[in-house]
N, C-alpha and C positions, 0 to 999 in steps of 0.2 A: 295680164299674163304675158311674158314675153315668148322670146323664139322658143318652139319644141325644142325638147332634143331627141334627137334621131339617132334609132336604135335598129341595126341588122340581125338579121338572125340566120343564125350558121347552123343549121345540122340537119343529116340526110334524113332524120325519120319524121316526116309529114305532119303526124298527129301528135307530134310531139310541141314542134312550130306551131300549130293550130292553138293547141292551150297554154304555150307561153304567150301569142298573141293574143289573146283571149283575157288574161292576165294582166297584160301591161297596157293594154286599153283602157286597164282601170286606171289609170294614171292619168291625171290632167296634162302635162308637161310634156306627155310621153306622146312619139310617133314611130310609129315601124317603116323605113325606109323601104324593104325587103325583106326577101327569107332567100335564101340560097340552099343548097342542098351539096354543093359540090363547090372544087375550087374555082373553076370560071364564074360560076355565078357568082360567087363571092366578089372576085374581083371585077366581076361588069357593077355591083351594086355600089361597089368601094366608090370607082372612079365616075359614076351616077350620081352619088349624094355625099360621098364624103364625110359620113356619120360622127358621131362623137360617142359613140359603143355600137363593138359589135360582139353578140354574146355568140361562143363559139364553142359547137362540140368540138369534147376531145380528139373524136374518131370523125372526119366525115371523110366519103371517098377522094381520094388522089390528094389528098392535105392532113396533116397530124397537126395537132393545135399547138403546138413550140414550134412548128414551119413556120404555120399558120399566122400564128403571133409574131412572128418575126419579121414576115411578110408582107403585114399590115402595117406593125411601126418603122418599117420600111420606106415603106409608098406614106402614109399618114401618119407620122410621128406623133398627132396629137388627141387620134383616136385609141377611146382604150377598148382595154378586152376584157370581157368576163367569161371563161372558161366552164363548158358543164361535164362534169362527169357522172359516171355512174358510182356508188360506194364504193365498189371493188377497185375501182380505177384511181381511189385517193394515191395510190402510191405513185402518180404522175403530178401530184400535187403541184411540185417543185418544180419539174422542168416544165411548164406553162409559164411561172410566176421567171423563172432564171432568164426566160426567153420574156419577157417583158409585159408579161399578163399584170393587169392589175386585183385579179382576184379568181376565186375555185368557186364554185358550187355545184354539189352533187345535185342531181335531175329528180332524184325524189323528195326532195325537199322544198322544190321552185317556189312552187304557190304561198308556202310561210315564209319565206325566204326572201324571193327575189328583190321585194320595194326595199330592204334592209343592204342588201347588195349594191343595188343602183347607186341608193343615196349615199355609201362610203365612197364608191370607188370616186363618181364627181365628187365628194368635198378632196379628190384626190389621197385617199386613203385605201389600205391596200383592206380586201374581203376575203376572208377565208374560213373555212367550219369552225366554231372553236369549240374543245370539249367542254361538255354540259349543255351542246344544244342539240341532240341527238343524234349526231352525225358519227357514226363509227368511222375512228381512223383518223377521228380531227384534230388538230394540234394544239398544243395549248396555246392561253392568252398571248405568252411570252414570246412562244414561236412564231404566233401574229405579227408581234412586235417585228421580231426581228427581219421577219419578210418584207416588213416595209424595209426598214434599214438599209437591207440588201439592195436595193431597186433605189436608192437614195445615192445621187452623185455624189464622188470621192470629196469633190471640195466641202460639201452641205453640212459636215460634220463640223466645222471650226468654226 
């Protein structure tokens, strides 16, 4: 087996962090660097481990996850992000992913979800709900597509 990869966890509600960590334990590869709750934490954990994801509520105090996201590929241009939202909150979809998230996932879906999330975003592939997997408000296949697209530099096309 070679190096972990090093996974943060962004969001202010506790017992939430408990059972994503709880989850991705199950993961042989998988190590949790952190959990933050807030923006300094966040960024003491960043500049601590340096991560290669950091999965990141939409809402957590004093940081919006398009800051957020912004702020990370920032400082660590080669750390990605996985975005969680709540259902209601699909319609932030977009600005996560415009601000350089590499994927969505709604929080009540984690536990089916999340090993299917991790492994797109590392083979570098964008993750997002797609309709026909229960996610009300998820996009289709196509608009998948095109999310990646979007997030694909100008020259990559030719």
């Amino acid at each position: 087996m070679g190096r972990p990869y090093y996974i943060v966890l962004a969001d202010d509600h506790i017992r939430f962090r408990r059972e994503m960590r709880k989850i991705l334990e199950e993961i042989p590869d998988i190590e949790i660097a952190g959990e933050a709750g807030n923006r300094q934490e966040l960024l003491d954990l960043l500049e601590l481990h340096a991560p290669e994801m950091v999965i990141l509520d939409l809402f957590i105090p004093d940081l919006r996850a398009e800051e957020g996201t912004k702020l990370i590929k920032s400082l660590y241009p080669k750390t990605k992000v996985l975005i969680t939202v709540m259902n209601h909150e699909l319609e932030y979809l977009f600005h996560g992913l415009a601000a350089g998230a590499e994927g969505v996932l709604p929080k009540q879906h984690v536990a089916g979800h999340i090993f299917r999330a991790i492994a797109k975003v590392r083979q570098g592939k964008i993750y997002l709900p797609i309709k026909g997997s229960g996610f009300p408000g998820a996009v289709s296949e196509k608009a998948g597509e095109w999310a990646g697209l979007v997030k694909q530099p100008l020259g990559s096309f030719t």
